[in-house]
N, C-alpha and C positions, 0 to 999 in steps of 0.2 A: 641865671646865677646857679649856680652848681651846690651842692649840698655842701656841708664843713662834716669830716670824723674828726671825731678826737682819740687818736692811741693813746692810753696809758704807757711809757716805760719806768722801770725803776733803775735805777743807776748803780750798777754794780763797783766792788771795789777791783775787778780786774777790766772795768773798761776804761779805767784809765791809767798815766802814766804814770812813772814814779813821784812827780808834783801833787798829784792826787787831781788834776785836770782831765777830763775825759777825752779821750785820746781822737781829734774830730773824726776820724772815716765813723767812729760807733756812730756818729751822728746820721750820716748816710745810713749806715745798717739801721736803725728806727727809720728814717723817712721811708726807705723801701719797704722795710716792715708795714708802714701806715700805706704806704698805697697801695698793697694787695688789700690790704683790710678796708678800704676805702670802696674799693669794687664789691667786697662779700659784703658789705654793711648794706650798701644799695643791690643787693640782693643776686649777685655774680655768684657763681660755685667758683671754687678753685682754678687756677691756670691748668693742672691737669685731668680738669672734669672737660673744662672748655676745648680743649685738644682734643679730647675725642669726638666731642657732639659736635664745633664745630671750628675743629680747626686753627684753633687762640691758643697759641703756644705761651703766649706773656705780652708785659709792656716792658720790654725792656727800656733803660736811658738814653738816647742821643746824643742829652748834653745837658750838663749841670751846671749853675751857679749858686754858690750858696755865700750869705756874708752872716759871718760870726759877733754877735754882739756882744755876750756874757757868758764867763764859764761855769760849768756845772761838776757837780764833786760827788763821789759816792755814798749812796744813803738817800739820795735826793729823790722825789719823785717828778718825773716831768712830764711833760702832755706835746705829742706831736698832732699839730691840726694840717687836716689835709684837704683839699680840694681841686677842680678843676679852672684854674683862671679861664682856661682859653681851648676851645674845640676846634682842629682844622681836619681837609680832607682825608689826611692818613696820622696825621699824629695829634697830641693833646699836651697841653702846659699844666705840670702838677703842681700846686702851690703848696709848701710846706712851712707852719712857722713852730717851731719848736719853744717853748714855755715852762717855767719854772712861777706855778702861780702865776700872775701877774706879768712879768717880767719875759720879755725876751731874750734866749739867747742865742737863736739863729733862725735866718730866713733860708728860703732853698725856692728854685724854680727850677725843673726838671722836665724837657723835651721827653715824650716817651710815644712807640708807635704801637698798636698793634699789630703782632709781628706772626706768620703761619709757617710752615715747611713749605719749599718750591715740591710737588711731587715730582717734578725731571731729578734738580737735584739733591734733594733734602736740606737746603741753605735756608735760612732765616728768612722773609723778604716782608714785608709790612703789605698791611692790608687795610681797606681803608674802615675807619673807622662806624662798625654798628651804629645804624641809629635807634637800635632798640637798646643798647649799651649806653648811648648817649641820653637818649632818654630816661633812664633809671637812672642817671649820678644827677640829672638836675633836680 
């Protein structure tokens, strides 16, 4: 079972729309928020520390789904919680539920790989996943 962070965000009034509904990508921008912080909580330096020592340029997305439950308005305080459903050979399943109190108002599951430079050609390419990485988020 993989650790739970919990992000604070605070919900601004320019993240959302003119209904006063928060405008969903900000929702994506906290979850990504929460999964870097996710990694530094279980004790990661920065993606640009790990690019030097050893090569961990990011976890970039593969592929998202998120389903919206309740909306959220500015002033509000909400809590993204984050964790690892699922470990596989080069990528990981990010669990995201987003919370107002009690109350849900969106889930999110997010493909993500660990990704390096080719050094032939400097292109992204995934790498499989640390087990001393994997070891620290459980």
């Amino acid at each position: 079972m993989s650790r739970i962070h919990h992000h604070p965000v605070q919900v601004h009034f320019g993240d959302c729309d003119p209904a006063g509904i928060v405008f969903f990508p900000n929702f994506s921008r906290w979850m990504d928020q929460s999964s870097l912080a996710f990694f530094m909580a279980c004790g990661l330096p920065p993606w640009r520390e790990l690019e030097k020592t050893r090569g961990i340029v990011g976890t970039p997305v593969l592929e998202i789904n998120t389903r919206f439950v309740a909306s959220a308005t500015y002033g509000e305080a909400i809590m993204v919680e984050t964790s690892v459903e699922e470990w596989r050979a080069k990528v990981f399943v990010h669990r995201h539920r987003v919370l107002r109190g009690d109350t849900l108002l969106c889930e999110s599951r997010e493909v993500r790989a660990f990704v390096g430079r080719d050094p032939e050609t400097g292109r992204l390419k995934a790498l499989p996943v640390p087990d001393d990485i994997r070891l620290a988020c459980s």
